[in-house]
TIRO-2110 file (N, C-alpha, C; in Angstrom, 1 decimal):
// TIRO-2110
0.8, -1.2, 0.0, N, 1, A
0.0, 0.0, 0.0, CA, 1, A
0.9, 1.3, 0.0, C, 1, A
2.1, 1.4, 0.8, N, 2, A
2.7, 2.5, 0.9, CA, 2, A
3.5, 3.1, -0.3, C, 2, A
4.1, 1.5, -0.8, N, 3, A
4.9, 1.9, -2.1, CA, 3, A
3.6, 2.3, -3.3, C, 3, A
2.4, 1.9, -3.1, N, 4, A
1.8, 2.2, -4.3, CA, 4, A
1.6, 3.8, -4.2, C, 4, A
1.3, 4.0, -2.9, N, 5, A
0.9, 5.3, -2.6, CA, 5, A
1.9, 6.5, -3.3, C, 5, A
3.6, 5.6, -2.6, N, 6, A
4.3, 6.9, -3.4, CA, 6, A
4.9, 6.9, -4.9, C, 6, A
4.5, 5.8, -5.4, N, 7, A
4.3, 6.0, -6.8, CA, 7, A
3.4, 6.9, -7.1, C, 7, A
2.5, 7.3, -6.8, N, 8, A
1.4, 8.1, -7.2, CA, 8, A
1.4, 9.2, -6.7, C, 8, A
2.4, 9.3, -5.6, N, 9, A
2.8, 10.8, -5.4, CA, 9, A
3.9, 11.6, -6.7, C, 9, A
4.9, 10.4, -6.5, N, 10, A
5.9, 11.2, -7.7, CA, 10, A
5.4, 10.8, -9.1, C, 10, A
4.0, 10.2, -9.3, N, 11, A
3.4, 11.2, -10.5, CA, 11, A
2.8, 12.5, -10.5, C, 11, A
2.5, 12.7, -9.3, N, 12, A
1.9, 14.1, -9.5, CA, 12, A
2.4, 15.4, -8.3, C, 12, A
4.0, 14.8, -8.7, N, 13, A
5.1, 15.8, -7.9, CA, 13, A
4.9, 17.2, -8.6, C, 13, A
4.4, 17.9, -10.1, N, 14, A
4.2, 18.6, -10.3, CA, 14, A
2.8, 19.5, -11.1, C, 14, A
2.1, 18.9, -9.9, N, 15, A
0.3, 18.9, -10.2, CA, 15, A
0.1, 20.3, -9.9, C, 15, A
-0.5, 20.8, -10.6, N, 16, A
-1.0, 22.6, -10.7, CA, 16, A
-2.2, 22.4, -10.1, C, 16, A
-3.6, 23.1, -9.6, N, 17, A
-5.0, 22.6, -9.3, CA, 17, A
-5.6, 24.2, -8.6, C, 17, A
-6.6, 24.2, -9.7, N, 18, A
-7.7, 25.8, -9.1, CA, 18, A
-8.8, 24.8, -8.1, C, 18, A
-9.0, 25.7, -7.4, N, 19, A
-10.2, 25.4, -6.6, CA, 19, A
-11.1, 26.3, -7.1, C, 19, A
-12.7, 25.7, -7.5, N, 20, A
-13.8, 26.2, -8.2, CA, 20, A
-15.1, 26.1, -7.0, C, 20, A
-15.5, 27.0, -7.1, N, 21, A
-16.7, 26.9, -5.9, CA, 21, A
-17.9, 27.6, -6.7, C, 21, A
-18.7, 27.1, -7.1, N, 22, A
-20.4, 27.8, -7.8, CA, 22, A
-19.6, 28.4, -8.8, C, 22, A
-18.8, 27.6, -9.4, N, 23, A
-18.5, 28.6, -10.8, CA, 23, A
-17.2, 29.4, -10.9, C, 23, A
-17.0, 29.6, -9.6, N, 24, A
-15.8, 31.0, -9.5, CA, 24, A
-14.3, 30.4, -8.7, C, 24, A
-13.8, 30.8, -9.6, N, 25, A
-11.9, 30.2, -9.3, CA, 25, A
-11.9, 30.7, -8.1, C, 25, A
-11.4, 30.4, -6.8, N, 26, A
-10.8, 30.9, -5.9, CA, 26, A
-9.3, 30.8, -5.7, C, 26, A
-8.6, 32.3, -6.0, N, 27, A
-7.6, 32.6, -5.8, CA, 27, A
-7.1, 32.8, -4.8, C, 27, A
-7.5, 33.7, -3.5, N, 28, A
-7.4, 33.6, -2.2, CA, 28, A
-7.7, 32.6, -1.6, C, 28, A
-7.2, 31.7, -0.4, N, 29, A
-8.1, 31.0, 0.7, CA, 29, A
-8.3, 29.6, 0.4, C, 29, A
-7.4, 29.3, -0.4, N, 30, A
-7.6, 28.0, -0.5, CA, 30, A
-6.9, 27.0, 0.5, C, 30, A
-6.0, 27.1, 0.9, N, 31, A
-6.0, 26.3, 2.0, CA, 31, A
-6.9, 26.2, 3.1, C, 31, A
-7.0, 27.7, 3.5, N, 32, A
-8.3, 27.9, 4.4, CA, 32, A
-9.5, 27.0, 3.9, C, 32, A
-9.8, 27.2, 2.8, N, 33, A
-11.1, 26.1, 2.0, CA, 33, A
-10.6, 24.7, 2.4, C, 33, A
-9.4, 24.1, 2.0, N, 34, A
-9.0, 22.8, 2.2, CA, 34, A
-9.3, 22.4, 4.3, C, 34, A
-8.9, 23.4, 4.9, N, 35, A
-8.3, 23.0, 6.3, CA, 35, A
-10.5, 23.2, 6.9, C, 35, A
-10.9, 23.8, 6.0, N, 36, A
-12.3, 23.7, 6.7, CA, 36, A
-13.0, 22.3, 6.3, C, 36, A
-12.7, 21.6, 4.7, N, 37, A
-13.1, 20.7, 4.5, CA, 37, A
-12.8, 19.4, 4.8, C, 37, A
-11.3, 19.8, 5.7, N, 38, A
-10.7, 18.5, 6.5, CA, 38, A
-11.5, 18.6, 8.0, C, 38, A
-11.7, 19.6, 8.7, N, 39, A
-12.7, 20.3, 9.8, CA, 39, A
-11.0, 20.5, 10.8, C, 39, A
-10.4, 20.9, 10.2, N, 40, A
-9.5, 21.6, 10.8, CA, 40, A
-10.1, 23.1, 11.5, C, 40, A
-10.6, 23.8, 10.4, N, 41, A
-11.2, 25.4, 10.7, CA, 41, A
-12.9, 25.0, 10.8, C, 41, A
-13.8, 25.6, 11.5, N, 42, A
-15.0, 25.6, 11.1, CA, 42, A
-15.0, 26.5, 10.2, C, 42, A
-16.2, 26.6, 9.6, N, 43, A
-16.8, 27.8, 8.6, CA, 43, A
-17.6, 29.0, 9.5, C, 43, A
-17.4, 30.0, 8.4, N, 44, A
-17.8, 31.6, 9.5, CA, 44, A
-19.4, 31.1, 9.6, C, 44, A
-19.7, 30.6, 8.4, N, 45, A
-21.0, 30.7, 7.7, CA, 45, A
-21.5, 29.4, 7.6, C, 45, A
-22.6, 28.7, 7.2, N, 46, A
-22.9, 27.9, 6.2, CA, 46, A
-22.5, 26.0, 6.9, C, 46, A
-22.7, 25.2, 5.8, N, 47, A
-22.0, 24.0, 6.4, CA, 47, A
-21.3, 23.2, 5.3, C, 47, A
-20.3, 22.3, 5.9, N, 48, A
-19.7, 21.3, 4.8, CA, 48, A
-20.1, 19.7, 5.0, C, 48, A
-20.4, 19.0, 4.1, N, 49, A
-20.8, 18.2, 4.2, CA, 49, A
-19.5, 17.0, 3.7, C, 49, A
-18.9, 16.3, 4.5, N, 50, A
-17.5, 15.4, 4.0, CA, 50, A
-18.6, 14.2, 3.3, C, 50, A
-18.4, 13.0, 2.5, N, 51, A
-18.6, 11.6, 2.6, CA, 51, A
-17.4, 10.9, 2.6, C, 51, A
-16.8, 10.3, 3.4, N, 52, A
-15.7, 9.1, 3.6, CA, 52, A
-14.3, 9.8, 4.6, C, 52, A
-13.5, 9.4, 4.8, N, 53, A
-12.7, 9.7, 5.8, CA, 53, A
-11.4, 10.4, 5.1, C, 53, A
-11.3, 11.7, 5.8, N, 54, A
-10.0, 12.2, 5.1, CA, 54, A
-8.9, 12.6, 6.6, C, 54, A
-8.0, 12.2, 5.7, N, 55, A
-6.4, 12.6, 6.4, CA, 55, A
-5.9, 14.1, 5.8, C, 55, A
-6.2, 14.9, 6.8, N, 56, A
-5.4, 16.1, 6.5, CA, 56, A
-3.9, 16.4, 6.7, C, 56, A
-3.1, 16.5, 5.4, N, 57, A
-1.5, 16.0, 6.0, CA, 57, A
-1.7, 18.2, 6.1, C, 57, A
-2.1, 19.2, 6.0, N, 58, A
-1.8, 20.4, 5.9, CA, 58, A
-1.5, 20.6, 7.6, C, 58, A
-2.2, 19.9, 8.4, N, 59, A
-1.6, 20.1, 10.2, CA, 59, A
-1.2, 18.7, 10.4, C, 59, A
-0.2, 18.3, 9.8, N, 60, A
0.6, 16.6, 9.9, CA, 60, A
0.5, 16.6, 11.6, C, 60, A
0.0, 15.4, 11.9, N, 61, A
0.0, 15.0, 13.7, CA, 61, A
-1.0, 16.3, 14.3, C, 61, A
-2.0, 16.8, 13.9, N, 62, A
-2.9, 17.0, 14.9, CA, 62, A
-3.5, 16.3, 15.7, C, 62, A
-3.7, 16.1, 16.9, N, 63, A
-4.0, 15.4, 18.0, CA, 63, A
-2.9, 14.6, 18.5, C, 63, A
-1.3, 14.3, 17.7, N, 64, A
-0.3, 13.6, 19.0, CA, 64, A
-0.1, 14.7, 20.0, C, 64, A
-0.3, 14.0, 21.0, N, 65, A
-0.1, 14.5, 22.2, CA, 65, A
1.5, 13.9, 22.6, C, 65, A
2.6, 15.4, 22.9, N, 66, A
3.5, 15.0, 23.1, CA, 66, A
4.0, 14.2, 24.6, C, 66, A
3.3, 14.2, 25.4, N, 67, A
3.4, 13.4, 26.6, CA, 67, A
3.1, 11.7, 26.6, C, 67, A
2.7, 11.2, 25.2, N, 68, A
2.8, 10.3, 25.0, CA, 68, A
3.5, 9.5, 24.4, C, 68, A
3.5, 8.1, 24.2, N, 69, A
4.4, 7.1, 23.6, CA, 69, A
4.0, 7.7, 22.4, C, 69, A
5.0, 7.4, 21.3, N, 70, A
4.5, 7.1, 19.9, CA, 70, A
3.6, 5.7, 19.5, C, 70, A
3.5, 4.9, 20.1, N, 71, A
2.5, 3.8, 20.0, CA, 71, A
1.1, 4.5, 21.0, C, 71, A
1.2, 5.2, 21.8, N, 72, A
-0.4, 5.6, 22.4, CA, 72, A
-1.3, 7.1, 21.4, C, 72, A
0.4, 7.4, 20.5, N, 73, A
0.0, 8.7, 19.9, CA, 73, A
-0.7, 7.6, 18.6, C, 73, A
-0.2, 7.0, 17.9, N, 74, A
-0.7, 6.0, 16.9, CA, 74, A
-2.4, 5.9, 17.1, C, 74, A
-2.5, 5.0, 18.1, N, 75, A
-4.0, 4.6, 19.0, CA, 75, A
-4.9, 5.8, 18.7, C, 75, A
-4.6, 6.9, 19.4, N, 76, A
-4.9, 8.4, 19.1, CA, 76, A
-5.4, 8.8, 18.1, C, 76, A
-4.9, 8.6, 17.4, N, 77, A
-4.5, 9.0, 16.0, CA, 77, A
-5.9, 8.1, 15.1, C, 77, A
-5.7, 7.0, 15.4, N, 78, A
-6.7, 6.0, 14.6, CA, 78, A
-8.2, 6.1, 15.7, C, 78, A
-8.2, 6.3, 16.4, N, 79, A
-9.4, 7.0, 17.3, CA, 79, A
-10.2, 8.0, 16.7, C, 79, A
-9.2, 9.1, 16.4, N, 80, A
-9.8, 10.4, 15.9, CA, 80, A
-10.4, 9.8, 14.4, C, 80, A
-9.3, 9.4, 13.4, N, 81, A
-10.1, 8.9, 12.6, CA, 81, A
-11.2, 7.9, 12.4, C, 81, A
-11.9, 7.7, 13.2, N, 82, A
-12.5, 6.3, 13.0, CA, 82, A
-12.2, 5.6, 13.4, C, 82, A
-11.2, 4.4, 13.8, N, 83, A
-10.9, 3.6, 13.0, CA, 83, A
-11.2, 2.7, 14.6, C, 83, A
-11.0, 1.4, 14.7, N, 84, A
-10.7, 0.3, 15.9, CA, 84, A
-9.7, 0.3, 16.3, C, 84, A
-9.3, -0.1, 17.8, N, 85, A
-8.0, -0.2, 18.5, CA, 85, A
-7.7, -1.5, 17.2, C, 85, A
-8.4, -2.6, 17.1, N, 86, A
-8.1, -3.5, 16.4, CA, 86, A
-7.4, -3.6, 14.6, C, 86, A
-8.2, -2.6, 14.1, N, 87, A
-7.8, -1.8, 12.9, CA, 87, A
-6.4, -1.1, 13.0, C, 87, A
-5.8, -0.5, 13.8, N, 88, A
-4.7, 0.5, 14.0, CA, 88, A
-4.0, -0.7, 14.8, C, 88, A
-4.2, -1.6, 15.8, N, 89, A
-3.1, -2.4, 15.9, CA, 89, A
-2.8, -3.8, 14.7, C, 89, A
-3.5, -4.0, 13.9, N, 90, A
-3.1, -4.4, 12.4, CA, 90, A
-2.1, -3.9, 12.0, C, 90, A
-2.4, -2.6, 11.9, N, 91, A
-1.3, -1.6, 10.8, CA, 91, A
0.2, -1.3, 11.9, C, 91, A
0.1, -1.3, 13.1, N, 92, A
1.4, -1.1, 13.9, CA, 92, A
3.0, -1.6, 13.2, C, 92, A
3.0, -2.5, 13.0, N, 93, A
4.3, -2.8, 12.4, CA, 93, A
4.8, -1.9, 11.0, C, 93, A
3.2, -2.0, 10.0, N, 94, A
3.6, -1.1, 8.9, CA, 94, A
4.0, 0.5, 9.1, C, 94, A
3.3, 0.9, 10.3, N, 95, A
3.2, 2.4, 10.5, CA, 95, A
4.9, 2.2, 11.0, C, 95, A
4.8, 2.0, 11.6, N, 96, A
6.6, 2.1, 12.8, CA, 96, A
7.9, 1.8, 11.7, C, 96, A
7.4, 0.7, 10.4, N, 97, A
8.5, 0.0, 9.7, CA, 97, A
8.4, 1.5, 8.6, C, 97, A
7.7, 1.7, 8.3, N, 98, A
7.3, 3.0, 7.1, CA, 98, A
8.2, 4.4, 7.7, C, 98, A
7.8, 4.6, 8.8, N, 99, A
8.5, 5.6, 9.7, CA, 99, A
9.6, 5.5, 10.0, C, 99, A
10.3, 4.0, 9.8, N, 100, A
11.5, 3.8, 10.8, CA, 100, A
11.7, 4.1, 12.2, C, 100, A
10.7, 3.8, 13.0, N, 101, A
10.8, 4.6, 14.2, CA, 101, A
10.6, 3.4, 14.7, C, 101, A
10.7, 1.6, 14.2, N, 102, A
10.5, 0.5, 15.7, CA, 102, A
10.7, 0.9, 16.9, C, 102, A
12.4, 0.9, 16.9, N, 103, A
12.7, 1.0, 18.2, CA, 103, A
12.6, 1.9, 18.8, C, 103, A
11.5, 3.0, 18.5, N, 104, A
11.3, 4.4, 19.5, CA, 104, A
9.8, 4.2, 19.3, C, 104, A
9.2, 2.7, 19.3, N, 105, A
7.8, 3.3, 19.8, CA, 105, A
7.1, 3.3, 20.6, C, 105, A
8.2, 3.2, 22.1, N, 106, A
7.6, 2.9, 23.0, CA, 106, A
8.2, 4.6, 24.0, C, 106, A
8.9, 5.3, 23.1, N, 107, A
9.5, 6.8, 23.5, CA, 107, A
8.2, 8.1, 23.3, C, 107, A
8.7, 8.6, 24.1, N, 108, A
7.4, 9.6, 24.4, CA, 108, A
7.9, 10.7, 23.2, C, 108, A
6.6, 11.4, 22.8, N, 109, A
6.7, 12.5, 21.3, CA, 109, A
7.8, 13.5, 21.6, C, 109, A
7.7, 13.8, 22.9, N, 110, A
8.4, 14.9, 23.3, CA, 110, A
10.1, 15.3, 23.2, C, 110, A
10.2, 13.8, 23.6, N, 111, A
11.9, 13.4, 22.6, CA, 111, A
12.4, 13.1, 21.4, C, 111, A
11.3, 13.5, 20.4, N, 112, A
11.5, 13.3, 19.1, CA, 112, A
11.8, 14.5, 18.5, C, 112, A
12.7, 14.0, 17.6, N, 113, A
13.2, 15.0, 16.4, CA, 113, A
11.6, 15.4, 15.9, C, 113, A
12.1, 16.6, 14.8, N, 114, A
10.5, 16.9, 14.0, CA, 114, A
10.9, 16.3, 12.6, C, 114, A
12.2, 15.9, 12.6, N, 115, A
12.0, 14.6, 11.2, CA, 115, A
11.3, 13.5, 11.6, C, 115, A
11.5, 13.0, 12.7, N, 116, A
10.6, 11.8, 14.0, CA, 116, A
9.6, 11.9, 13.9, C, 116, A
9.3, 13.2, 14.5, N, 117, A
7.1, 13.0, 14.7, CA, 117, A
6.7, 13.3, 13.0, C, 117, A
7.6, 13.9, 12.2, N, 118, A
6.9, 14.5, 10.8, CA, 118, A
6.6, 12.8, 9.8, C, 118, A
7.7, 11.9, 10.1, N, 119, A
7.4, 10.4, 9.8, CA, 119, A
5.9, 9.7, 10.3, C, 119, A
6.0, 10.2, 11.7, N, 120, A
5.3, 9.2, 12.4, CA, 120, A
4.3, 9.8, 12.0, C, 120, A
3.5, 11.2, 12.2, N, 121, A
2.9, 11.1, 11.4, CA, 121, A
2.2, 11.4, 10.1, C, 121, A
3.2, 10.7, 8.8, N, 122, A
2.3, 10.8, 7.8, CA, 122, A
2.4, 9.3, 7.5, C, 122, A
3.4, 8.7, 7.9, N, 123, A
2.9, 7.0, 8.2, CA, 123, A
1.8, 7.2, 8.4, C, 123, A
1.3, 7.4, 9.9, N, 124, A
-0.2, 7.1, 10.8, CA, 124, A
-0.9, 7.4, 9.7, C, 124, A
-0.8, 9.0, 9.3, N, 125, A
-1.8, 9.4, 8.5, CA, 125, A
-2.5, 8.3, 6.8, C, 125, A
-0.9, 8.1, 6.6, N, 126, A
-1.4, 7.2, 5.1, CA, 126, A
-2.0, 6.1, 5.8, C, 126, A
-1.8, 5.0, 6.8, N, 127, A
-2.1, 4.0, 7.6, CA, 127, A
-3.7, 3.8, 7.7, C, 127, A
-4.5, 4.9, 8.2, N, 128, A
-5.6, 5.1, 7.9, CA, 128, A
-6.9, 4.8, 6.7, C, 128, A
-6.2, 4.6, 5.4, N, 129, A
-6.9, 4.8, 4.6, CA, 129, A
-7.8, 5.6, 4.3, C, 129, A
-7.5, 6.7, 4.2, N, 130, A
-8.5, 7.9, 4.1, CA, 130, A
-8.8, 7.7, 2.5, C, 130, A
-10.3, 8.3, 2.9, N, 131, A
-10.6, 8.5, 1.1, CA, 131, A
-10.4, 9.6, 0.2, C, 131, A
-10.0, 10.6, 1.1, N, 132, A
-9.2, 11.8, 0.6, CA, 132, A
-8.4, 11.9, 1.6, C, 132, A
-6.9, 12.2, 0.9, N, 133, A
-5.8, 12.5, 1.3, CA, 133, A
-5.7, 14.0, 0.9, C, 133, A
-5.8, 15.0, 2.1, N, 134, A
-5.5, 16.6, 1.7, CA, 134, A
-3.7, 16.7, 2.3, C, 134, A
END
């Protein structure tokens, strides 16, 4: 899964993309648009409607909490999305071997590099299977 994943990133290592809303290019605020339709931001206004589970890599590791292991931050992590302790302890070996971080994942976030937690999590994140990846 992971190697297919980054095959399909370095196809579209140089992907251009307008955001269109009712017709009209939005040139300003598009991330702001992306980080509300992940529910990173609420909206001032109005409402969004998701269908299926997305991983927002624009705040990579929202919700690790650094006082934890990187295996409780994982659990965490698949919590917020959905998922079963059973589901996210499946993927444990892939997330930890993807990240390189085995043997640190029983080390708390706080002692990690930010190459460290920035692994851990977009592992976690791809580990998920989200149906949109922002």
């Amino acid at each position: 899964m992971i190697d297919a994943l980054l095959a399909k990133l370095a196809e579209i290592a140089d992907i251009e993309f307008a955001v269109v809303v009712m017709g009209y290019e939005i040139i300003e605020g598009k991330s702001t648009l992306i980080k509300i339709i992940a529910g990173v931001y609420a909206p001032d206004s109005g409402s969004v409607k998701v269908n299926g589970r997305i991983a927002p890599f624009l705040e990579l590791g929202v919700g690790f909490n650094p006082e934890l292991t990187a295996e409780d931050n994982v659990r965490l992590y698949g919590a917020i999305m959905g998922m079963s302790k059973s589901e996210m302890e499946d993927k444990f070996e892939e997330i930890f071997e993807f990240a390189e971080l085995s043997r640190f994942r029983n080390m708390k976030l706080k002692n990690f590099s930010s190459g460290m937690y920035s692994r851990l999590a977009f592992a976690t994140a791809v580990a998920t299977d989200p149906d949109i990846l922002q």
